[in-house]
Every structure is written in C-alpha cells, then in structure tokens.
N, C-alpha and C positions, 0 to 999 in steps of 0.2 A: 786910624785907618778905617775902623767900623764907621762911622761918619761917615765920610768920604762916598765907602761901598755904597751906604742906604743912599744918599744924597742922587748918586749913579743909577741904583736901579728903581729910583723913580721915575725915568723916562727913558730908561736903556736897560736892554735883557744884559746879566752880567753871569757871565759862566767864568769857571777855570775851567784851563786847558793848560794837561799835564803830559809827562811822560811816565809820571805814580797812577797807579792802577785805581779802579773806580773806587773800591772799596775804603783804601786809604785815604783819597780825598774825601769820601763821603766822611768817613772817621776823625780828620782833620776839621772839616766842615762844622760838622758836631763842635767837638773842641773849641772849637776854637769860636762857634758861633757868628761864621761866616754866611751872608744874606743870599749866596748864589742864587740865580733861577733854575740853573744847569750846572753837573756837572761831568764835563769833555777828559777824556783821556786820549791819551793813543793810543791806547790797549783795545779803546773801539776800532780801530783803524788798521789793526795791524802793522803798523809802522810808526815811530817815534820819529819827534823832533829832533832835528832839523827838515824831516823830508817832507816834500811839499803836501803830499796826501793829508798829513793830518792839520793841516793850518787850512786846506780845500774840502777836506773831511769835516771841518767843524762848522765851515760856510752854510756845508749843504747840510748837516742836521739842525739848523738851525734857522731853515728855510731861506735865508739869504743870499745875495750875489757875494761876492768878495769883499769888492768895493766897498759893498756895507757894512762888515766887521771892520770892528780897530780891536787888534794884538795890541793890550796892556801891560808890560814885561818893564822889569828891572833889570833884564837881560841884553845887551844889544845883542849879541849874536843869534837870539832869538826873533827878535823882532825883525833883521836884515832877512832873515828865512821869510816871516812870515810876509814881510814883504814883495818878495820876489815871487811870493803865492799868491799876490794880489790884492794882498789884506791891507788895511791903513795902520796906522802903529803908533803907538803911544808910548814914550819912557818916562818911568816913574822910576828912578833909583832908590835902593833901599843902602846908603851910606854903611849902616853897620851891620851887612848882613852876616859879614865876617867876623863883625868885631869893629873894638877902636883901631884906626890905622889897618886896619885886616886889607885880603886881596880884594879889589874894585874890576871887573870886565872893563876892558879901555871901551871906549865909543868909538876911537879911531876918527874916518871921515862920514861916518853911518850918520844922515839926515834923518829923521823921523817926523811923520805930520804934526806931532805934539810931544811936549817935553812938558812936565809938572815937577814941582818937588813933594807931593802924596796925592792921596785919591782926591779930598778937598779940593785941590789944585787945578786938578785933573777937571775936576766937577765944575769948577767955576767957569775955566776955559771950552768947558761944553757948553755953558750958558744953563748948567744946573742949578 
C-alpha cells in the first residue's frame, strides 16, 4: 500500500477524506506512517459523508474544480456520493477488510472512472 501512496504522490496531492475527526487521522497518519499532503475531514465541513458539501468542501480547500479530484475509496457507496458531487472516482477494493470471506459493499450497477486492485494499480493506470 505504502508504495502505491509514495508512487501517487509524486505527481498528485493525495489527502484523506474522512468522516473520523482531524485529530484521529492525524494519529492514524502518524501510525501508520501514511505519505498524505492533507488531511480532509468532515468535521471541517460540518457535515459527513455521504452529503455532497464535504466531497465539494474538499474541492475547494484544495483549490480545485471538482472535475479535478478523483475520490480513491474501497467504498462504492462512497464514491457514487462523491460522484454525484462532481468528483471522478476510483475504486480500489480492500478484499479483507472484514476478514476472510467477511462482508464486501456490493458495486451493484455503480460505473466508476477507474477500477485497480491497490494503490500500485491505481498508479500505473494514472501513467505513474
């Protein structure tokens, strides 16, 4: 995963964006020795995900149009939000985030601009 991230934010700002509060991510961040440039909560926004403020909240702190974010989520019902907020979307599924055989978010009939199977993935099909 670490790979992946660095590979990423050699030519693209790469923040989370959460509905956990700053501090926790910062804390996780730490831990976990995550490369962020940023990091987005909702709790800047006053309002959590799914609602569109914070996926158009994180546009505009981050000086960009819409268009020009991609939502990186293993979540699809995440990503069809941020979609619908104007954002481009990327799924990257995490298989055992439950576990072996654990619960999986269906996809359903949710398109997204790109599909990986990890951030490397992700990186190559950016032409990283």
């Amino acid at each position: 995963m670490l790979s992946g991230l660095q590979r990423l934010k050699a030519r693209h700002v790469i923040a989370t964006l959460s509905n956990g509060n700053v501090s926790l991510l910062v804390d996780m961040a730490k831990h976990a020795g995550l490369p962020w440039d940023c990091v987005l909560s909702a709790e800047l926004f006053q309002h959590y995900k799914p609602d569109p403020e914070v996926y158009q909240g994180a546009a505009r702190l981050l000086g960009c149009e819409r268009d020009e974010v991609m939502m990186v989520a293993a979540h699809p019902g995440d990503l069809v939000a941020a979609q619908r907020a104007g954002l481009r979307t990327a799924y990257v599924p995490r298989p055992l985030e439950w576990g072996e055989g654990g619960y999986r978010e269906p996809v359903g009939d949710a398109v997204f601009d790109l599909t990986a199977a990890d951030f490397n993935a992700l990186a190559s099909r950016l032409g990283d």
